[in-house]
C-alpha positions in Angstrom: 0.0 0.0 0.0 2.9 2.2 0.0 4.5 3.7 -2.5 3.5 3.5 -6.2 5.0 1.5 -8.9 5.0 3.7 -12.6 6.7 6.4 -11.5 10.1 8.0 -12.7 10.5 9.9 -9.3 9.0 9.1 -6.1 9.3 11.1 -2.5 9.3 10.3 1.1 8.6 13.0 4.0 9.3 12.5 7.5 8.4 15.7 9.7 9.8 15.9 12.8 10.1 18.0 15.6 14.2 18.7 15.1 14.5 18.2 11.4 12.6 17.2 8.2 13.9 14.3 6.8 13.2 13.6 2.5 14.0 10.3 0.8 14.2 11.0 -3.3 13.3 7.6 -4.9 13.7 6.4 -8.4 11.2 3.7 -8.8 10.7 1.1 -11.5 8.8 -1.6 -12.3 10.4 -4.4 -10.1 13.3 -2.3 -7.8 13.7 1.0 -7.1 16.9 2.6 -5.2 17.0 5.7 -3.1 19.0 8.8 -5.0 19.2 10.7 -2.1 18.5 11.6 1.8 18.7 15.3 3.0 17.9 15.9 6.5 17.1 19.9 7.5 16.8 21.1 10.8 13.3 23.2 11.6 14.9 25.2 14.4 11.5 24.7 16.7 11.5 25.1 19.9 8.7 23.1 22.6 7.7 26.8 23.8 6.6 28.3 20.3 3.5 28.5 19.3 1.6 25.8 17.4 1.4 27.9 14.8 4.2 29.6 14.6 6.1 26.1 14.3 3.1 25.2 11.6 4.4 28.5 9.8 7.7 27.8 10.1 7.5 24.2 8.8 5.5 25.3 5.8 8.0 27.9 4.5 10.7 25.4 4.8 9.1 22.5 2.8 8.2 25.2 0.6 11.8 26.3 0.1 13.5 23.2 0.6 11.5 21.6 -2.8 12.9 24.4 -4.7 16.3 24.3 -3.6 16.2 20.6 -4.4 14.7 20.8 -7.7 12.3 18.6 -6.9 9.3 18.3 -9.8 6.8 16.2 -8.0 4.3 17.6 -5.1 2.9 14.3 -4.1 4.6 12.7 -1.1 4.3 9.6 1.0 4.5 10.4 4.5 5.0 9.8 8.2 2.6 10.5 11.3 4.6 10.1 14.3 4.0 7.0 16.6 3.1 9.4 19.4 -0.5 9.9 18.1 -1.3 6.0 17.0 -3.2 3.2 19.3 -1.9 -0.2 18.6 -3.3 -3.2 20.0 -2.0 -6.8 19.3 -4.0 -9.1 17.4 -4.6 -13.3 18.4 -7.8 -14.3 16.3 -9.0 -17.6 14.7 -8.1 -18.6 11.3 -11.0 -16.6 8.6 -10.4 -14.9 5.4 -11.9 -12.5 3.5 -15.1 -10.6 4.7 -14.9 -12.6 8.2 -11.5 -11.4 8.7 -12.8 -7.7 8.4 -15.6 -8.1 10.7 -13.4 -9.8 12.8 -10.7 -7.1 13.1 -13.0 -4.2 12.9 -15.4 -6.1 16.2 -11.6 -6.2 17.8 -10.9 -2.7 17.0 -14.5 -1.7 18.2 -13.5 -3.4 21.7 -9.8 -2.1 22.5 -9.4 1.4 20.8 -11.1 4.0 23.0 -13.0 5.9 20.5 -15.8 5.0 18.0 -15.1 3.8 15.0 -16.0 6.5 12.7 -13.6 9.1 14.6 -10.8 6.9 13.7 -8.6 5.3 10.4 -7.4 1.5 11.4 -5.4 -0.6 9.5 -4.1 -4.3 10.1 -1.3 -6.5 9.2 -1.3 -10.3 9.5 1.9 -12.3 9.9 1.0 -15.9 9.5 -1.2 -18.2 12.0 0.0 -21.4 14.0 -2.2 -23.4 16.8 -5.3 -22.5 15.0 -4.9 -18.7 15.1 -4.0 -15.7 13.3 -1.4 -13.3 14.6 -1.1 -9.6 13.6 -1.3 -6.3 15.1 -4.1 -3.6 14.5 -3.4 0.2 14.2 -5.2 3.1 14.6 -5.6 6.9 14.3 -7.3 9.7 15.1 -9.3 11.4 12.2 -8.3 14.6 13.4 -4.9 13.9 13.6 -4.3 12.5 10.0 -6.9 16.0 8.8 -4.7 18.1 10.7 -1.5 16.5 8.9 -2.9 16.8 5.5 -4.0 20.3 6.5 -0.5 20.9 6.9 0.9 19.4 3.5 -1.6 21.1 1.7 -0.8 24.3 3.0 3.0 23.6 1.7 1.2 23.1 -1.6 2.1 19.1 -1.0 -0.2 16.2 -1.2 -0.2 13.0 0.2 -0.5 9.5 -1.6 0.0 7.8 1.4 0.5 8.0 4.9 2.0 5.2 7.5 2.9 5.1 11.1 6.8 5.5 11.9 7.2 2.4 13.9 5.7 0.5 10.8 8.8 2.2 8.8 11.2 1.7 11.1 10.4 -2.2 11.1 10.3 -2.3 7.7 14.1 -0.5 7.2 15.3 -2.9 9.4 14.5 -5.9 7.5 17.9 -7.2 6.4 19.2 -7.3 9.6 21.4 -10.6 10.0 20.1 -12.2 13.4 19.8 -16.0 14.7 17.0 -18.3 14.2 15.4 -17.7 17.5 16.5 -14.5 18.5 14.4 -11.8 20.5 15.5 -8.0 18.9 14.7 -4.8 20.7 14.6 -1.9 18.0 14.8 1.7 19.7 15.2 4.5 17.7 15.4 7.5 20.4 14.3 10.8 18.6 13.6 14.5 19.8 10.1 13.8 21.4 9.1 10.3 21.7 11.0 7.1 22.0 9.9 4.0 19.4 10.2 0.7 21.0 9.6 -2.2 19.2 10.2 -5.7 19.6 10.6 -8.8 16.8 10.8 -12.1 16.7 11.6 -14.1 13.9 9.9 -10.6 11.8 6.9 -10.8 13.9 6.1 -7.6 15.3 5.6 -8.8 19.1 5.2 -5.1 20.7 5.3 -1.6 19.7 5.6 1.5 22.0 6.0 5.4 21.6 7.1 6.9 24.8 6.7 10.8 25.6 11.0 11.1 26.6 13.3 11.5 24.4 16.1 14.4 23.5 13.9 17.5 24.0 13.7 16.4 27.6 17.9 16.8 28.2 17.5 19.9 26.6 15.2 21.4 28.4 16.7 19.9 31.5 19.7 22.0 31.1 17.5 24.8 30.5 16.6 24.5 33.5 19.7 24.0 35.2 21.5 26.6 33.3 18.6 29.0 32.9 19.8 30.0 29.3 17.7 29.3 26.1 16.6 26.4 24.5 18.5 26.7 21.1 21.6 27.7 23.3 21.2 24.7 25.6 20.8 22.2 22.3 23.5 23.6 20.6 25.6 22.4 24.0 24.3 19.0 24.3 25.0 18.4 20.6 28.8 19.8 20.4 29.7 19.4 23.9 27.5 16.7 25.8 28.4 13.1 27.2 26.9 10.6 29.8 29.3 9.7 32.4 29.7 6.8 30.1 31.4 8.4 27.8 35.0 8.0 28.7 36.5 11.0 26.6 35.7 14.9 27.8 34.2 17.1 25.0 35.0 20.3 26.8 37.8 21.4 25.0 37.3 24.1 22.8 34.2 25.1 24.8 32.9 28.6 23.8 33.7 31.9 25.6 30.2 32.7 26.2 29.9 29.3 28.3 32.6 29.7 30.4 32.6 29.9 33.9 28.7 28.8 33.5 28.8 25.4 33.4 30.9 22.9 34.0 31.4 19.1 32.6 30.1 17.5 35.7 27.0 19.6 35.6 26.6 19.1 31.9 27.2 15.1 32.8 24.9 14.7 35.5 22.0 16.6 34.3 22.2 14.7 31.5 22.6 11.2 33.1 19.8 11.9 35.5 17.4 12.7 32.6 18.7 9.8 30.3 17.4 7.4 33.1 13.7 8.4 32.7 14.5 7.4 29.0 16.2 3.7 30.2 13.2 3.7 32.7 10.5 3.8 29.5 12.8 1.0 27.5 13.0 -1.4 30.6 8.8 -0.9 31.3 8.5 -1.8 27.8 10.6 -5.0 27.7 9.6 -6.1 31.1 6.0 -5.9 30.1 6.4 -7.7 26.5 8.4 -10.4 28.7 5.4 -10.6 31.3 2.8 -11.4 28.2 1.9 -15.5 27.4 4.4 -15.6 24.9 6.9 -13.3 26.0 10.4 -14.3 25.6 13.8 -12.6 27.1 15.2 -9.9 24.9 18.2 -10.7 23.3 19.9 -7.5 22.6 19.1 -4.2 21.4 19.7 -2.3 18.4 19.4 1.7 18.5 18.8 4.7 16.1 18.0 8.2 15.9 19.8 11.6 16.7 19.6 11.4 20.5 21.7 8.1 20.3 24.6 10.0 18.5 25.4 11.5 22.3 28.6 9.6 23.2 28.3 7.2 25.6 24.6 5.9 24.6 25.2 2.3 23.9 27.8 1.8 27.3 24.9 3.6 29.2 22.1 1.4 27.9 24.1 -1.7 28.5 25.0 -0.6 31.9 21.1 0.1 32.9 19.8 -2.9 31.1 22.0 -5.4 31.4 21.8 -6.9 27.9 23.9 -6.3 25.1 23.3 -3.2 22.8 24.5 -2.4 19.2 24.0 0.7 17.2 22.2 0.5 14.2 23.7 0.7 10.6 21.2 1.8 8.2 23.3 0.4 5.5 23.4 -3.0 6.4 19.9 -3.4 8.2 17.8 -1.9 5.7 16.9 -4.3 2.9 17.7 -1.5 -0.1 21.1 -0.2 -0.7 21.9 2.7 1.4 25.4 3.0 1.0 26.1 5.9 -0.9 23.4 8.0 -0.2 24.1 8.5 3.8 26.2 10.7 4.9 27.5 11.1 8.5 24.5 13.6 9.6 21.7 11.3 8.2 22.5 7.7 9.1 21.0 7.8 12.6 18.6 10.1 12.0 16.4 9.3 9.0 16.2 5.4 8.9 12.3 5.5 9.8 12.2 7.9 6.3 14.3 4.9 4.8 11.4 2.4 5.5 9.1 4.4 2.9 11.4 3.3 0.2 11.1 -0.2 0.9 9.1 -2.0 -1.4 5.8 -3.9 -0.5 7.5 -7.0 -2.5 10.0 -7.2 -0.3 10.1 -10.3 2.4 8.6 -9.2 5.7 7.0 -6.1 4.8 4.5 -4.3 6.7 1.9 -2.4 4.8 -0.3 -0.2 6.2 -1.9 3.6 5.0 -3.9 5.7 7.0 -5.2 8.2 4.1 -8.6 9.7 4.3 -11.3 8.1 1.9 -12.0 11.6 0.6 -8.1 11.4 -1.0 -8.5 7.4 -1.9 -12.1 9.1 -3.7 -9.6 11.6 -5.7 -7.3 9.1 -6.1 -9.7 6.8 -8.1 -11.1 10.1 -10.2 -7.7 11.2 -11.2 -7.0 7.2 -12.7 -10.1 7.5 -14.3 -10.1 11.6 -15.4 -8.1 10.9 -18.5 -10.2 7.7 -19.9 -13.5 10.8 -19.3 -11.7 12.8 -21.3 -10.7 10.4 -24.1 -14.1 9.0 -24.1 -15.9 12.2 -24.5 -13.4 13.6 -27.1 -14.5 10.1 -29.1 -18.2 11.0 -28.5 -17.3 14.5 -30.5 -15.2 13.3 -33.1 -18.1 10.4 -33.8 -21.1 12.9 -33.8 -19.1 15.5 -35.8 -18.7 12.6 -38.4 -22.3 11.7 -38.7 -23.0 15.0 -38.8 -20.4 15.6 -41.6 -22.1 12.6 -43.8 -25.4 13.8 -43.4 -24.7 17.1 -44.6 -23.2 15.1 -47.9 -26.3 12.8 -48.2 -28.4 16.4 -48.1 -26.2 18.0 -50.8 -26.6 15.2 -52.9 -30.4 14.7 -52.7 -30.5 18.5 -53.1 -29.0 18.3 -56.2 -30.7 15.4 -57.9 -34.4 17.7 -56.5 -33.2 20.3 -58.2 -32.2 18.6 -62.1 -35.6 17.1 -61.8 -37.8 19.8 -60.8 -35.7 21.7 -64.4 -37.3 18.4 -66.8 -40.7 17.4 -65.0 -43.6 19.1 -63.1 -43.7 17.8 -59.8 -47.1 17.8 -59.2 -48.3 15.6 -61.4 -48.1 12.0 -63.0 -46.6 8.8 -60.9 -42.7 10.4 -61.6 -44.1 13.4 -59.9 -45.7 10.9 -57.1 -42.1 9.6 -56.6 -40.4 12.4 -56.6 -42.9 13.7 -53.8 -42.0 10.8 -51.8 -38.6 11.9 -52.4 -39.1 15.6 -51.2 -40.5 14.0 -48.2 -37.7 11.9 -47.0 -35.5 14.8 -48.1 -37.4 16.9 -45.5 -37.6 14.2 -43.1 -33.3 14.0 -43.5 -33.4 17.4 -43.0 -35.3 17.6 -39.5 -32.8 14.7 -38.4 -30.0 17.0 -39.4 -31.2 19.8 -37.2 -31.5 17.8 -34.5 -28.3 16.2 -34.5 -27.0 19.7 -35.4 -28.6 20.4 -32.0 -27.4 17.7 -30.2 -23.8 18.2 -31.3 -24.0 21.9 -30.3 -25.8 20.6 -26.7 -23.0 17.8 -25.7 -20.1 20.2 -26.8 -21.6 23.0 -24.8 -22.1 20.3 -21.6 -18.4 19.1 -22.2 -17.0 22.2 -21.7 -18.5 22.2 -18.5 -17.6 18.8 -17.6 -14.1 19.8 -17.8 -14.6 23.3 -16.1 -16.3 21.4 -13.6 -12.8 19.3 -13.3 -10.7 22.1 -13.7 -12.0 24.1 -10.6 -12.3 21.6 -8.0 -9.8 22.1 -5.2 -8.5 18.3 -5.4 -6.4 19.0 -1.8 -10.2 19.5 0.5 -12.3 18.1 -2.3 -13.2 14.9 -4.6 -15.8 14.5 -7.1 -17.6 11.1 -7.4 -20.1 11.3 -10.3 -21.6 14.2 -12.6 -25.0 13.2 -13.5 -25.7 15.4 -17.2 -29.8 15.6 -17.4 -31.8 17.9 -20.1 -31.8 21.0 -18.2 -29.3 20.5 -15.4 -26.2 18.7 -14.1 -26.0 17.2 -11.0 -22.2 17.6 -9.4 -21.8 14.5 -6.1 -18.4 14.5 -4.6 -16.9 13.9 -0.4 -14.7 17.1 1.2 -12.6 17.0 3.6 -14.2 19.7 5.8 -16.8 22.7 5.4 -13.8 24.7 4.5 -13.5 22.0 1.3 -17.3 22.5 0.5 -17.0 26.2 1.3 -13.7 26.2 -1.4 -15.7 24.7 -3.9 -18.4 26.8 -3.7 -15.9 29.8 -4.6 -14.6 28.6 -7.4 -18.2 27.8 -8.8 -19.1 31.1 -8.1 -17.3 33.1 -10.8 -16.8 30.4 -12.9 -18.5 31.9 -16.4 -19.5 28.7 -17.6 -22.1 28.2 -14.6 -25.0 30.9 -14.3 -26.7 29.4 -11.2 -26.1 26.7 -8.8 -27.9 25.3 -5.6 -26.7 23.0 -2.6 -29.1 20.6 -2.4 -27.5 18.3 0.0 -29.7 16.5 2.2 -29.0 16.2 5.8 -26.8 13.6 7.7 -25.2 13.2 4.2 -21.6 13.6 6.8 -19.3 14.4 4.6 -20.6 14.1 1.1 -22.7 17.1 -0.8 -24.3 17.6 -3.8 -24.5 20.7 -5.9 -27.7 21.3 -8.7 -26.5 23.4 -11.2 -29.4 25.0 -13.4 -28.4 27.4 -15.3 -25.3 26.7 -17.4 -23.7 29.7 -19.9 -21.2 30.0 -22.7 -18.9 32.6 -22.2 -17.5 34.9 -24.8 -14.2 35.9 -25.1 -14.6 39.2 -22.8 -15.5 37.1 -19.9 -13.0 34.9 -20.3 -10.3 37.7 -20.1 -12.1 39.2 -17.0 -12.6 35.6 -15.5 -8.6 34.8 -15.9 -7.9 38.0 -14.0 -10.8 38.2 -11.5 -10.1 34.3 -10.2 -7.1 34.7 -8.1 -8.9 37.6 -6.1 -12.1 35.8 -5.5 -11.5 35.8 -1.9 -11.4 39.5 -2.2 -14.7 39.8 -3.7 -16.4 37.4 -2.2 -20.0 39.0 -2.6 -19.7 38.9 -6.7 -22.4 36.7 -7.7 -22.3 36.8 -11.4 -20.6 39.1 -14.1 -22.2 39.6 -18.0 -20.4 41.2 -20.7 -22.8 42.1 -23.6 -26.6 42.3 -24.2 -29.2 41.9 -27.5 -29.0 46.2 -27.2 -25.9 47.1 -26.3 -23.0 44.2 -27.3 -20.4 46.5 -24.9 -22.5 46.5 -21.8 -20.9 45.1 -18.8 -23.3 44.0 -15.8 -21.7 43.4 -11.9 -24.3 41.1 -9.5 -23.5 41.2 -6.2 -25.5 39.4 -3.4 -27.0 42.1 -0.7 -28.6 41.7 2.1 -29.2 45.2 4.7 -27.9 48.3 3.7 -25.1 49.5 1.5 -21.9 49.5 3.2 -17.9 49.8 3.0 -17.1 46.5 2.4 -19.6 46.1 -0.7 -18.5 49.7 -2.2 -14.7 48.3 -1.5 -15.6 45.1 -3.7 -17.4 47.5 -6.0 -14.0 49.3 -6.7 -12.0 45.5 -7.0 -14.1 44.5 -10.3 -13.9 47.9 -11.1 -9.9 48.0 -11.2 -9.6 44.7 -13.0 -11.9 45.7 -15.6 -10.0 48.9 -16.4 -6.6 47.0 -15.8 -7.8 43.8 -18.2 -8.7 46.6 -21.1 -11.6 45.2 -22.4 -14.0 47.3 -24.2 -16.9 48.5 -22.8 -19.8 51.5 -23.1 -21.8 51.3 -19.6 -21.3 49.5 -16.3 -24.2 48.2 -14.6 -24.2 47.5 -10.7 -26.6 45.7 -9.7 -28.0 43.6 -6.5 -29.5 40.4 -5.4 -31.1 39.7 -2.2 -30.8 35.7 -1.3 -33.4 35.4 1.1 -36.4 37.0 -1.3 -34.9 36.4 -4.6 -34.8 40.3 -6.2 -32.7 41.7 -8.4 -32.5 45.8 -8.8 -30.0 47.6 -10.4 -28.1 49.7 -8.1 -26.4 52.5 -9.9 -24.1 52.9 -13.3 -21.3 53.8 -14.7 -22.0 55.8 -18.3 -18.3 57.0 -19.4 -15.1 56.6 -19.4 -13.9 60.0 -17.0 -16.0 59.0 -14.2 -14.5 55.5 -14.1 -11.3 56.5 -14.2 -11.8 59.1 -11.6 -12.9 56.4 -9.4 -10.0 54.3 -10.0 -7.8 56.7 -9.6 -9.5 57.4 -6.2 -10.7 60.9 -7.1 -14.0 60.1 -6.6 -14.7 57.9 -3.4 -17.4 55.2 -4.9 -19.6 55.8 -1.8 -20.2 58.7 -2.6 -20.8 58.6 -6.7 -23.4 56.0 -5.5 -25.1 58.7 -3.4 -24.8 61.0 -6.2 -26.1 58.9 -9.0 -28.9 58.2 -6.4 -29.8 61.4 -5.3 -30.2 62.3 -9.7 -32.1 59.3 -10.1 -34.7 60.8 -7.5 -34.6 64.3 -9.0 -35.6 62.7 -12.5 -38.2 60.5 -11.6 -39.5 63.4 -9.6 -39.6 65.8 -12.6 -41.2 63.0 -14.6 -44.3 62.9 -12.1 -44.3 66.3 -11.8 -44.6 66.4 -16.1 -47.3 63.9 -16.1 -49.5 65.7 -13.7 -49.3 68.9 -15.8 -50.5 66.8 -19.0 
């Protein structure tokens, strides 16, 4: 379920805390090999904002994919093993639709929220004694919205998503071991602490503890009362355990002397690291205390915390059982070798797992993406064979089209020769020949209405595809456009309101759609369904003021519809805007927007109608007008304030109709 095949390049994203971590992939059809890791540090900090970090991260993906050059915006990606629940799985031997009712009736028992709050997945490794074994994960809906909230706002989107202990099982596949071995895997990060736990690749147990390397940090914050960034810069450069047999002091800073010394440094450090052994030993004690818990055998380690000297001596000193650094090159079943530099081999191995492919021996697949992105998934694979199909229905209705006009030509001429010899009322020719003129006229009707029909399905292709064109894929899928005689019928899933709401925006000014409705019927959770009644062919004016108006839509978000050109006057330009209360500021200010990109798109135009529609009763008037050229130009160079032109144009409108009364009751 991971990453797909087909693809010429291929990216994985691990975000964490300390660093982003991106695996480049060139995939083929049977292996695929990893062209590069990069691994660059966020600079957050546990007392910034939530979204000030979310800020942060976003302008650094941003910039990072240009720096690297990289073409595709469509990642597979990591949710940290902090926000999972994972419950171990012992169930009787079923397949197929047992199996899921099965797994989902276990899920519904052990994870503490309902079912439709969450995305599960499972994985089962084999079955012995007359039951299956496997494990079952699963994840908060908000958590995996909030995640592709965040990609999305990087302009990325996700194909996949797993869960980093998942990867870092999987990277660790080709790890040379004996036949009935019991391997710890920690990989000690900057927030949590994965612990897993194999035997024979069976994942036996899986734990994220909440201490890790922010924790020394901010113990020496603390202690030393200076600031975060300071502190980690110290641990990094200049931190042991008391395990660590040579001093890193030398060279030491000026700013830091005669602050701290290395015993400080040492035993704050030490006396923190515990709490860390404290989480491994809870976990291993409590796999060992289950049925078919067995003694761990030794432990392997990873991630950047680990790279503080004196890690492994410490562990083995606390534990008492052997531990072993982990070498991504030689535990991860795809070459590694010359991709990893000394800054990324401890530190992005769970990123490594994403490039592992499902065909390899062992593998654990799992993907926690929404429906609504598996729903655009499926559309996008089937988007092209749409367009192919209806470009066929075109090409085969233009043809028909093209051969009854011949037959007609034809028959036209052979009418004609025979009306120059014989009269065609008269005698059995002239009988024949009447027969003729009638199947000529009936050819004729058929032509106009396949004329008709071929005018008709072009006009509704072009909406199809505007349709396509303007749907927000990242909040929003579409799963069926229903094409009736007077209306289309537009069904699709969105991620939020703020989807819906997005989609609804873009609909709005598009030209090609004159009038649309939500009809969506209650309960309907997260699908919708837009009527849309009224659909329009633009001309070549609104299509020039639609390709500059569009990126300010959220500035004018009151424009209902825009005309250019009427039967009288083919230079006319018409402005709806919905209204509800009084005129005000904000409408006036939106008033001027359309204004400006009218004048600044140079289209050609005579008069400028305003006009207003009230929503709740249904009733357009026309508001006020704009008859030449100097008055627009004096309100967009802000001579005029639009407010009061309004005010003006009203305050003639009253004077004439008042004169007009007062002329009729004289005659």
């Amino acid at each position: 379920m991971i990453l797909g095949l087909g693809k010429a390049s291929i990216v994985g994203l691990d975000v964490g805390f300390h660093s982003v971590k991106i695996v480049e992939i060139a995939a083929g059809k049977r292996q695929r090999a990893v062209k590069r890791v990069v691994v660059v540090p966020t600079g957050n900090t546990p007392d910034m904002p939530d979204e000030e970090r979310q800020q942060r991260l976003i302008q650094l993906l941003q910039s990072v994919w240009k720096e690297l050059g990289l073409r595709t915006r469509r990642v597979h990606t990591i949710i940290p093993g902090r926000a999972v629940f994972y419950r171990p799985l012992k169930i009787p031997i079923v397949t197929g639709d047992r199996l899921e009712k099965i797994v989902r009736y276990e899920a519904k028992q052990q994870i503490p929220f309902p079912l439709d709050q969450i995305l599960l997945d499972y994985h089962i490794f084999g079955g012995t004694g007359g039951e299956l074994e496997g494990i079952l994960i699963a994840i908060r809906r908000d958590t995996i919205s909030d995640h592709v909230r965040l990609l999305a706002r990087a302009g990325l989107r996700p194909d996949s998503i797993e869960e980093s202990s998942v990867c870092l099982f999987n990277a660790t596949r080709a790890i040379e071991r004996e036949p009935e071995e019991v391997i710890g895997i920690v990989n000690i990060g900057a927030t949590t602490t994965d612990i897993i736990i194999e035997h024979q690749h069976v994942l036996k147990f899986r734990r994220s503890a909440p201490v890790a390397g922010n924790e020394l940090t901010l113990a020496l914050q603390n202690t030393l009362e200076r600031s975060f960034g300071e502190c980690e810069d110290l641990k990094t450069r200049f931190g042991r355990l008391s395990t660590g047999i040579a001093s890193r002091f030398e060279g030491l800073p000026p700013e830091w002397e005669g602050q701290v010394d290395e015993s400080t440094l040492v035993d704050t450090l030490d006396t923190v690291f515990d709490r860390v052994v404290t989480e491994i030993r809870r976990s291993i004690d409590y796999y060992i205390s289950q049925p078919d818990g067995m003694a761990v055998s030794r432990l392997l380690i990873s991630g950047g915390t680990t790279e503080l000297p004196g890690t492994v001596e410490f562990l083995e000193d606390r534990l008492g059982i052997p531990v072993q650094r982990l070498e991504p090159d030689s535990a991860c079943p795809i070459d590694l070798a010359d991709v990893l530099t000394e800054e990324t081999t401890h530190s992005a191995l769970a990123a490594c797992g994403l490039a592992v492919p499902v065909t390899s021996d062992h593998h654990i697949s799992m993907n926690f993406i929404p429906e609504t992105i598996q729903q655009r998934q499926a559309f996008e694979s089937k988007r092209s064979y749409m367009v192919i199909q209806g470009l066929f229905l075109i090409l085969l209705v233009g043809m028909s089209v093209m051969y009854l006009v011949k037959q007609l030509q034809f028959r036209q001429e052979v009418l004609e020769y025979i009306r120059g010899v014989i009269n065609i009322e008269k005698g059995k020719i002239g009988e024949e020949l009447a027969r003729v003129r009638t199947q000529q006229d009936e050819m004729r009707r058929r032509f106009t209405m396949l004329r008709d029909i071929s005018l008709r399905r072009g006009k509704v292709m072009d909406n199809l595809l505007e349709v396509v064109k303007i749907t927000p894929t990242s909040f929003v899928s579409i799963t069926s456009i229903n094409i009736e005689h007077d209306h289309m019928l537009v069904k699709g899933r969105a991620s939020d309101d703020m989807g819906v709401k997005a989609f609804m925006e873009e609909i709005r000014l598009s030209p090609f759609i004159r009038e649309m409705r939500n009809v969506t019927e209650e309960g309907s959770g997260d699908a919708f369904t837009f009527r849309v009644t009224d659909l329009h062919e633009p001309n070549e004016k609104e299509m020039t003021f639609y390709s500059g108006i569009r990126p300010k839509r959220l500035e004018v978000p009151l424009l209902r519809n825009f005309i250019f050109g009427t039967q009288k006057d083919p230079d006319a330009v018409q402005f709806e805007f919905y209204m509800e209360g009084q005129l005000n500021e904000e409408l006036c200010r939106q008033f001027s927007t359309v204004l400006e990109e009218l004048i600044n798109s140079k289209i050609k135009w005579s008069t400028i109608i305003y006009s207003l529609f009230n929503p709740s009763t249904e009733k357009r008037v026309n508001a006020f007008r704009i008859e030449n050229e100097a008055d627009a130009m004096k309100l967009y160079h802000g001579e005029i304030e639009i407010m009061d032109y309004i005010e003006e144009f009203w305050k003639k409108r009253d004077e004439e109709l008042a004169a007009r009364r007062r002329s009729r009751r004289r005659s």
